[in-house]
Every structure is written in structure tokens, then in C-alpha cells.
KOLZA-685119 format. One line per field, with one value per residue (C-alpha): residue number from 1; residue in one letter; z, y negated, x. Coordinates in nm, 3 decimals, padded with zeros to 5 digits. Example, Ala and Ser with C-alpha at 12.3 -4.5 7.8 and 13.67 -1.06 7.14 Angstrom:
! KOLZA-685119
i <- (1_2)
aa <- (A_S)
Z <- (00.780_00.714)
Y <- (00.450_00.106)
X <- (01.230_01.367)
This chain:
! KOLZA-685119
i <- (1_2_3_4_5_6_7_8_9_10_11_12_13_14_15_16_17_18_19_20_21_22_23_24_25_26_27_28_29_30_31_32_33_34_35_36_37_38_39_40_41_42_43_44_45_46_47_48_49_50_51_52_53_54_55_56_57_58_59_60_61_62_63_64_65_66_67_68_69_70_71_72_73_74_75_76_77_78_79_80_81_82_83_84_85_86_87_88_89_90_91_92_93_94_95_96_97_98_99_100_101_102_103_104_105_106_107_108_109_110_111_112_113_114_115_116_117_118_119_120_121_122_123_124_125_126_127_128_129_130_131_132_133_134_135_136_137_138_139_140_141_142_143_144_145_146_147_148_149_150_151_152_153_154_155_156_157_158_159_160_161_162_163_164_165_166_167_168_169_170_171_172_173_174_175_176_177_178_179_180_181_182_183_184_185_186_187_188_189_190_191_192_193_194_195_196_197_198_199_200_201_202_203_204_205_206_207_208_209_210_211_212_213_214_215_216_217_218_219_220_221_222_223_224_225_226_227_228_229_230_231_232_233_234_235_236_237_238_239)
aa <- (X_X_X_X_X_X_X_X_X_X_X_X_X_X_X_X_X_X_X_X_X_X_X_X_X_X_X_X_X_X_X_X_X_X_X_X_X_X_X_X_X_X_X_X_X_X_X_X_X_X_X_X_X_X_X_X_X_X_X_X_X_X_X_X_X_X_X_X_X_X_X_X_X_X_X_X_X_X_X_X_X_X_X_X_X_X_X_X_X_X_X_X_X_X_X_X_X_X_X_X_X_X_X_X_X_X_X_X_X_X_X_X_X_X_X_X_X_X_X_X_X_X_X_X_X_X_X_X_X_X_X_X_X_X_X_X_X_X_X_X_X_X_X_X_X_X_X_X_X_X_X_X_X_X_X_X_X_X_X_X_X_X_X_X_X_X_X_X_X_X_X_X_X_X_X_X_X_X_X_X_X_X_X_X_X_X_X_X_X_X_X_X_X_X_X_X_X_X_X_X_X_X_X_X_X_X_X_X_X_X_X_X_X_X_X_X_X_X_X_X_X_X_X_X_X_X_X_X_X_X_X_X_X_X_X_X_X_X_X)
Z <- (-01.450_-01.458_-01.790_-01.701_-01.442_-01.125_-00.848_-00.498_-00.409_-00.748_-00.576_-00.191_-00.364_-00.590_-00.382_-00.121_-00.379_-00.454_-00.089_-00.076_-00.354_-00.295_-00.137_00.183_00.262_00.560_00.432_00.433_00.066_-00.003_00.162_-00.133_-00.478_-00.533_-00.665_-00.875_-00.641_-00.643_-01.034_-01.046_-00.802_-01.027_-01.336_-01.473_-01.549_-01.589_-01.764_-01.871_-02.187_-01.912_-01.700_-01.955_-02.075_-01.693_-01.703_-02.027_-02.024_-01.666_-01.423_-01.683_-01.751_-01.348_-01.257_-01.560_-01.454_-01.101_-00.884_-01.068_-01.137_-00.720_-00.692_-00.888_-00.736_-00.400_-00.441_-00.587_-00.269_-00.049_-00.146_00.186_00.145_00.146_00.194_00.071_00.332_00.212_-00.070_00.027_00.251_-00.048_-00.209_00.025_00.036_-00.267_-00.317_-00.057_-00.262_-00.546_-00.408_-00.449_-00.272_00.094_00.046_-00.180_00.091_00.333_00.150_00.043_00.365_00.569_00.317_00.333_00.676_00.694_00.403_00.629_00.934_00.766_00.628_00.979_01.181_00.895_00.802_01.048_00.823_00.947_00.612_00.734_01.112_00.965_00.777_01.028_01.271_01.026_00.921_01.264_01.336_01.063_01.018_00.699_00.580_00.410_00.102_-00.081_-00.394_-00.092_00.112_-00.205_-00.291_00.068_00.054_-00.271_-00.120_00.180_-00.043_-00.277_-00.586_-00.873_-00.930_-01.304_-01.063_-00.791_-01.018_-01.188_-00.859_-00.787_-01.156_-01.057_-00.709_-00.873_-01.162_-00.909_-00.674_-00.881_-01.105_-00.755_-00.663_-00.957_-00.945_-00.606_-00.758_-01.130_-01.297_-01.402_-01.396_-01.333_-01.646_-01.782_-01.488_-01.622_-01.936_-01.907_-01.628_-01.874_-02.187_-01.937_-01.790_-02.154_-02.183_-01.845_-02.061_-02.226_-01.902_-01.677_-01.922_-01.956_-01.569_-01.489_-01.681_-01.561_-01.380_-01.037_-01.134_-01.408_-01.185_-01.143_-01.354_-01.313_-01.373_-01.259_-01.263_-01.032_-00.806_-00.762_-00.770_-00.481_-00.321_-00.334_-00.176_00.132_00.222_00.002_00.205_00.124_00.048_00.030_00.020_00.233_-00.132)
Y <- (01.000_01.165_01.093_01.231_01.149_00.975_01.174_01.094_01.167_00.925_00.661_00.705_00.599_00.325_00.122_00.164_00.068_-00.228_-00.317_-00.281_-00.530_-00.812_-01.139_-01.098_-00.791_-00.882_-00.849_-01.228_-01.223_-01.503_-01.700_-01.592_-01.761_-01.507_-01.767_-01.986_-02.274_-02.344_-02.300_-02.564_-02.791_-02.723_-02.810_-02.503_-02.396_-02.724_-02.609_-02.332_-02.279_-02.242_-01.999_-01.776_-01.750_-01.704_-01.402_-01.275_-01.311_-01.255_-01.095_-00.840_-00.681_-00.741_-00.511_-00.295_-00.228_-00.285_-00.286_-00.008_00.231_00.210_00.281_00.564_00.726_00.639_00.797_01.148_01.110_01.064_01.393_01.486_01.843_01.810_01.444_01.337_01.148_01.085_00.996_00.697_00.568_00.599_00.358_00.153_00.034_-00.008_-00.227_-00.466_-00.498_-00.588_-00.885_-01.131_-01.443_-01.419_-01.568_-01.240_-01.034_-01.134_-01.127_-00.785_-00.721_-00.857_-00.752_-00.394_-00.401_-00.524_-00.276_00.035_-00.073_-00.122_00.226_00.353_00.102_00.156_00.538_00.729_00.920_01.162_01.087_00.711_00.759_00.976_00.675_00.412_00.634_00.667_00.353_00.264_00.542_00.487_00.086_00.135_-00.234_-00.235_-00.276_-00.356_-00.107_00.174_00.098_00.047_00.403_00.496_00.345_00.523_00.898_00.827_00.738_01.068_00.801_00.940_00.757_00.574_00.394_00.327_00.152_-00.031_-00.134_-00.273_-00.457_-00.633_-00.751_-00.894_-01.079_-01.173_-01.319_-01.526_-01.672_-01.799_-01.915_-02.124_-02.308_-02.476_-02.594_-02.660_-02.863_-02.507_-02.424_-02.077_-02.030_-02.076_-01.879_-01.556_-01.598_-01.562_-01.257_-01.073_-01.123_-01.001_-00.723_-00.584_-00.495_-00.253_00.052_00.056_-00.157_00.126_00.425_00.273_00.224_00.607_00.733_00.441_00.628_00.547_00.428_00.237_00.066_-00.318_-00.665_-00.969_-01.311_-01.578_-01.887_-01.718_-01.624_-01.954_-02.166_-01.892_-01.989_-02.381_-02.281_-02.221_-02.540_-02.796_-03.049_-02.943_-02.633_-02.497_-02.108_-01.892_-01.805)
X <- (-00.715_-01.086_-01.222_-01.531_-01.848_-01.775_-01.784_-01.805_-01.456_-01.351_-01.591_-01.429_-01.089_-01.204_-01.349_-01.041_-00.840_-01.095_-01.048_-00.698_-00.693_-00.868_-00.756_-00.988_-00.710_-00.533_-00.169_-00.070_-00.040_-00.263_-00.002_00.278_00.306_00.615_00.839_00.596_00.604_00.994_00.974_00.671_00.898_01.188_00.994_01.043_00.624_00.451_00.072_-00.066_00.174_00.479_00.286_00.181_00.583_00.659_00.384_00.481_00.848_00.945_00.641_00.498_00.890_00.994_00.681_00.745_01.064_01.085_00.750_00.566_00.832_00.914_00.532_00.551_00.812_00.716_00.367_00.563_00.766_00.460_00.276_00.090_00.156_00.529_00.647_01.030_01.133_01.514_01.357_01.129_01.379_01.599_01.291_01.262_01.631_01.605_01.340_01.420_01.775_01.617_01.488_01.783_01.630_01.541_01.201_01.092_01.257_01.062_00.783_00.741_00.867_00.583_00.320_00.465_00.466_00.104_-00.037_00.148_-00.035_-00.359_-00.361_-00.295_-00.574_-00.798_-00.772_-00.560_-00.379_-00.134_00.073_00.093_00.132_00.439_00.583_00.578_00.715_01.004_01.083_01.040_01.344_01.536_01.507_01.378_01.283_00.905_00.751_00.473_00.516_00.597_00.310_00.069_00.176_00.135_-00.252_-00.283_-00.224_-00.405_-00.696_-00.651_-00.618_-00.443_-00.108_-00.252_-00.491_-00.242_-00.050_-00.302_-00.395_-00.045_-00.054_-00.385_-00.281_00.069_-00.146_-00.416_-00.247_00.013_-00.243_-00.458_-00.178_-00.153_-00.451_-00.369_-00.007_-00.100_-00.386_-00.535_-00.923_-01.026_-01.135_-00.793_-00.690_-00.911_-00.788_-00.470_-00.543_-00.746_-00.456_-00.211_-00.393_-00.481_-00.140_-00.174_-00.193_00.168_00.356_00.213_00.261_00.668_00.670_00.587_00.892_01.134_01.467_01.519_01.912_01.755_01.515_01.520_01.485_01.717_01.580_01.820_01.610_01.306_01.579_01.758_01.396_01.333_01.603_01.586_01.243_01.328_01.440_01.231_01.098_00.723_00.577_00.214_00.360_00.595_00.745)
């Protein structure tokens, strides 16, 4: 990333990004607690001591491993001057099969869906036009580390910030999420965001090198809370 002066075209994609980020971002992902709600129903995080392990010792190694290194691939196959089209469809199979419950399925495909659309309505981009006609072709399912990638080259941000992006909007979103299902304060909320995020640096530097046959994390108990999800009786989330 630019180490020096902003410059306009530095500011054009920051505050995309900013957009793209923030919870008033019309991707339905507000509406997501990506598996935090069946583990609160299951008993599984309880307080803030149990969410920070879930963070530490599950989200921060799934995105290491998983969500960014997808990104980052995704955004080398999405270079507008010569787009590898095998290859994101390659991506994008593969990141919906990564997703063991149905609930996170469907979630990243909506969201991905949405966050491809948005970068059409909002910037027709011949880059994005290009996708969705694709996927649209080829039945490619969606998803959000794709389509984040996807926002990221239509926006000319460099990939460090695309993925740091990506990072925020996972953290974000779970810990909101949290204070409408635990007795959590935004204070304690921030906290824990800001511990988390300090650790950006090395979990995005790993991410960028990451394979794409060693790509994915397996955590049994999100993916069978996931599941038990879908058919609680109550829920406040889609996921």
C-alpha cells in the first residue's frame, strides 16, 4: 500500500471501501450473525470470555485461512486488464464448498450476490457487468470474499486494503451481532474489535501467501450449531 501522501485517487477508493463496509450497505448482512446465534442457543459462547475464544480460536484462523486467502486470489483473478475467468469460477466453487452448513451457504451466497449487483448499480464497471454475466452463464454460486475482491478492483484499491476491508466487515458484523444476543455493551464490543483487529497485520500478511489447495478451516461445533439453526424454534438471524 502507498506509504506516502494521500492522493485523490487513494481517497476515491477509501472511502468506497468505507462504504462498502459499513452496516448501512445494502447486502443483507446485518441480518447474519454467521453462526453465533446457534452457538449462543447451544450454550456454547455465553459472555464476553466465550466470545473472545470464539474470535480468537475459530473466526480469526477461518478468515486467515479461508475468507482472505479466496479474496486474495479472487482479486489476482479479477485484474481488469486480463480477467481469469476459469479461475474465479474455480473460486467461487470453492468457497461455497467450504461452507458446510446450509445457513452459511446461503449466506455468503445472498451477500455475494448483493455486493456483485451493487458494484454494477453503483459503478458500472465493465469488469463487474463481465462477472454477473458469467456466473449468470455458468451457474456460478456467489460470494462474499469474490464479490469483495470484485468491489475492490472496481474501486482501484490495492489488494492489502481489500482485505483489510473484508477482516473489518467479518469482525464488525459478528461483534453487532453480539450485542443483540448477549448481555454485551459496546464498549466491551470495541474492545474486543480493536484486540482482534490489532492482529490484522500478520492474519492478512499469512492470508496473501495461503495456496489455493491449502485453502479452508474446519470447525465442527460452528458447523453443527449452524445447522441446528435452521430449524430452532426462534431466531433473531438468517444464520
Amino acid at each position: 500500500m502507498n506509504s506516502g501522501p494521500a492522493t485523490n485517487t487513494d481517497a476515491r477508493w477509501l472511502v468506497g471501501l468505507l462504504q462498502a463496509g459499513d452496516s448501512y450497505y445494502p447486502t443483507g448482512a446485518y441480518a447474519h450473525s454467521f453462526g453465533l446465534e446457534g452457538l449462543v442457543q447451544a450454550g456454547m459462547v455465553r459472555d464476553r470470555a466465550t466470545l473472545r475464544e470464539f474470535v480468537f480460536l475459530s473466526v480469526l484462523p477461518a478468515l486467515r485461512q479461508a475468507e482472505l486467502p479466496l479474496a486474495a486470489h479472487a482479486y489476482a483473478a479479477l485484474d481488469p486488464q486480463a480477467p481469469d475467468w476459469a479461475k474465479v469460477g474455480e473460486l467461487c466453487v470453492l468457497a461455497h464448498a467450504l461452507k458446510s452448513a446450509k445457513e452459511a451457504r446461503t449466506a455468503t451466497d445472498n451477500i455475494g450476490r448483493q455486493r456483485a449487483e451493487l458494484a454494477v448499480t453503483l459503478h458500472a464497471h465493465p469488469l463487474a457487468h463481465a462477472y454477473l454475466a458469467r456466473a449468470g452463464e455458468r451457474g456460478w454460486p456467489f460470494s462474499s470474499a469474490v464479490s469483495a475482491a470484485l468491489e475492490g478492483r472496481v474501486l482501484g484499491a490495492p489488494r492489502e486494503a481489500v482485505l483489510a476491508g473484508v477482516m473489518y466487515a467479518s469482525l464488525g458484523g459478528l461483534l453487532a451481532a453480539s450485542m443483540k444476543i448477549l448481555r454485551i455493551g459496546q464498549n466491551a464490543s470495541q474492545t474486543l474489535l480493536t484486540e482482534a483487529l490489532a492482529r490484522a497485520p500478520e492474519i492478512i500478511a499469512t492470508a496473501s501467501v495461503v495456496p489455493i489447495d491449502e485453502i479452508g478451516w474446519f470447525n465442527p461445533w460452528l458447523d453443527i450449531a449452524a445447522a441446528r439453526h435452521e430449524t430452532a424454534d426462534g431466531r433473531m438471524f438468517i444464520s
